[in-house]
C-alpha positions as protocol buffer text, in pm:
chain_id: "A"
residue {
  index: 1
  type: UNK
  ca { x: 0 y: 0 z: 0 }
}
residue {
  index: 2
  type: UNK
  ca { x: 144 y: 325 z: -132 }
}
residue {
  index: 3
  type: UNK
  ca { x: -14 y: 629 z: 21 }
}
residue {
  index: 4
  type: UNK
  ca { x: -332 y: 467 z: 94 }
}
residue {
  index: 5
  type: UNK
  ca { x: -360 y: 339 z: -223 }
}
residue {
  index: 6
  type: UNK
  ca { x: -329 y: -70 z: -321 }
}
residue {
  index: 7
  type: UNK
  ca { x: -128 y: -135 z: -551 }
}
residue {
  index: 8
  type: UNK
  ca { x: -392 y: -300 z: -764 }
}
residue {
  index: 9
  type: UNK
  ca { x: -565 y: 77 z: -764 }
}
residue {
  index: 10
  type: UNK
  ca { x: -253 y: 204 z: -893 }
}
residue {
  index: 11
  type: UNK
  ca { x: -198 y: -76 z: -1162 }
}
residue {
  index: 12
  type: UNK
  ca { x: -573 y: 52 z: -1256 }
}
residue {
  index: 13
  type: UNK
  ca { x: -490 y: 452 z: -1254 }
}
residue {
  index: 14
  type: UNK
  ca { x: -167 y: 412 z: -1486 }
}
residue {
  index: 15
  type: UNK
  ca { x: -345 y: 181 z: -1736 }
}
residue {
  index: 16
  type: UNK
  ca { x: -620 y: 502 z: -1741 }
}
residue {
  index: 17
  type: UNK
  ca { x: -361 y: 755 z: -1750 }
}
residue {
  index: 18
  type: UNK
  ca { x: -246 y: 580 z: -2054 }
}
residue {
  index: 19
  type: UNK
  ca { x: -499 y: 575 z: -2248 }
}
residue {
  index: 20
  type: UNK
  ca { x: -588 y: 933 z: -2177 }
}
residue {
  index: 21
  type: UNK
  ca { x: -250 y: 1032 z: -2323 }
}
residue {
  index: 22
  type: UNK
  ca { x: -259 y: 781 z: -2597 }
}
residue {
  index: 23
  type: UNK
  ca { x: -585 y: 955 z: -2716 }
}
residue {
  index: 24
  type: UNK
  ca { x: -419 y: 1302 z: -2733 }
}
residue {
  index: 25
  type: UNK
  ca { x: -172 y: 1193 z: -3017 }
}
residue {
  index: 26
  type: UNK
  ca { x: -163 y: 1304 z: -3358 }
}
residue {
  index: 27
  type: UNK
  ca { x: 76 y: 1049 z: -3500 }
}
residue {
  index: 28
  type: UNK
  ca { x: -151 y: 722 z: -3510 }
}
residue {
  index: 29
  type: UNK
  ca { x: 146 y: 534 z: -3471 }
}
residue {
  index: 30
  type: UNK
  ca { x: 246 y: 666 z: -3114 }
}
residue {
  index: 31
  type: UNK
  ca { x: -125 y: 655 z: -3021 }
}
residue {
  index: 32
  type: UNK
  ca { x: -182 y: 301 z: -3105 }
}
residue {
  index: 33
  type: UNK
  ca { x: 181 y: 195 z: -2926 }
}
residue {
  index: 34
  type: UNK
  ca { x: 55 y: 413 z: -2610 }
}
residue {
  index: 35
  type: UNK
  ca { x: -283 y: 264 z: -2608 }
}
residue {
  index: 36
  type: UNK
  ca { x: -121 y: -69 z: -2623 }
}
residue {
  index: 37
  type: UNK
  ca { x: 42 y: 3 z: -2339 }
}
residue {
  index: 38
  type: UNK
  ca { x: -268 y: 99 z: -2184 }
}
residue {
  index: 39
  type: UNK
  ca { x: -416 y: -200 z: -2289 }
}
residue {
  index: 40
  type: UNK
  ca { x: -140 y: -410 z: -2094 }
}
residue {
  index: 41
  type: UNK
  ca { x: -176 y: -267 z: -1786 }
}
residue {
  index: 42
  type: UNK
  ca { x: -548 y: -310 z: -1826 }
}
residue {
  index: 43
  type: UNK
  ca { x: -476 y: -632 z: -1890 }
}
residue {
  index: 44
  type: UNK
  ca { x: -267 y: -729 z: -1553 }
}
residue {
  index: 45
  type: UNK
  ca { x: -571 y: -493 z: -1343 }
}
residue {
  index: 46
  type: UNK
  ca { x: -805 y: -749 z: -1461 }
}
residue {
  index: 47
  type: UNK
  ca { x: -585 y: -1038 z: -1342 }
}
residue {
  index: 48
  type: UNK
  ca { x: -525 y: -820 z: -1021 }
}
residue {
  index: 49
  type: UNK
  ca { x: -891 y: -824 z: -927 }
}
residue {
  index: 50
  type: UNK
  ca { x: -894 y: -1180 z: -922 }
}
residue {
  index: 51
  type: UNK
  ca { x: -966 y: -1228 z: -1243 }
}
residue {
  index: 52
  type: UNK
  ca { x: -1266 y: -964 z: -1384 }
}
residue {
  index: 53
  type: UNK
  ca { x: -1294 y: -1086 z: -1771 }
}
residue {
  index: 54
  type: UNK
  ca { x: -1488 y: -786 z: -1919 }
}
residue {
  index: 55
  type: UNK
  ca { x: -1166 y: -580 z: -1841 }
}
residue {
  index: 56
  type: UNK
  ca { x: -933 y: -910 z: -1983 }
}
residue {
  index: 57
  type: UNK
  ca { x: -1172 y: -997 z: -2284 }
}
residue {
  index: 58
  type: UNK
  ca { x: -1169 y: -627 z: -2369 }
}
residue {
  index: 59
  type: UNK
  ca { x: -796 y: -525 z: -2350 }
}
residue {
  index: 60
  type: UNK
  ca { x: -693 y: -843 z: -2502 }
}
residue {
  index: 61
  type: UNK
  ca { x: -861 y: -751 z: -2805 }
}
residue {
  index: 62
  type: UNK
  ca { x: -766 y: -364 z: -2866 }
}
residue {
  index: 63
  type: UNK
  ca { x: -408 y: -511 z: -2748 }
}
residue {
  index: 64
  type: UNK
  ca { x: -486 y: -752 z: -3094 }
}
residue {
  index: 65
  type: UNK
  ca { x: -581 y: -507 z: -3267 }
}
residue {
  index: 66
  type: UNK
  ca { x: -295 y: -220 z: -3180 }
}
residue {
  index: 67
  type: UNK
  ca { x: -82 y: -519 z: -3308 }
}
residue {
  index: 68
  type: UNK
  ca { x: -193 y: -611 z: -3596 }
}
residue {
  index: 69
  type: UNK
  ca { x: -236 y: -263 z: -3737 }
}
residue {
  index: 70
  type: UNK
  ca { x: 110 y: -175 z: -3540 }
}
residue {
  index: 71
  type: UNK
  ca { x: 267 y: -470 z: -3722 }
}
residue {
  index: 72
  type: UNK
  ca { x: 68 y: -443 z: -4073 }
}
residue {
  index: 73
  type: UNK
  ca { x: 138 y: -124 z: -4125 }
}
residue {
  index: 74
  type: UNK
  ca { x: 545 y: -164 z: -4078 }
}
residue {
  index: 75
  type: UNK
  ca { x: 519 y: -434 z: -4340 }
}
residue {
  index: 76
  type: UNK
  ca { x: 303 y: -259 z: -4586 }
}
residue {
  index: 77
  type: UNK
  ca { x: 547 y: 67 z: -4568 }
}
């Protein structure tokens, strides 16, 4: 516990901050690798809460998505 906080709570908070500044990017590319990011830490909160699969089923598949688009766009350029 970190100022009253657990440290699930904070896992949650950064994976919000993230997306908040992922969706303030111009440059697609940063935005998607931010959101990803995001999407990650989303991803462990879910696990954190003892397993909440609307949060897991959800950021599993923008994480999918980030990477595909992430990884099909490097290959088509």
């Amino acid at each position: 516990m970190f100022l009253g906080i657990e440290i699930t709570e904070w896992v949650g908070y950064l994976a919000s901050i993230a997306l908040m500044i992922s969706f303030m990017m111009k440059n697609v590319h940063t935005l998607r690798t931010i959101n990803s990011v995001g999407a990650v830490l989303f991803i462990i909160y879910g696990v954190m809460l003892e397993t909440s699969w609307p949060i897991i089923i959800t950021n599993v598949f923008i994480l999918a998505v980030n990477i595909y688009y992430l990884t099909y766009k490097r290959f088509k350029n």
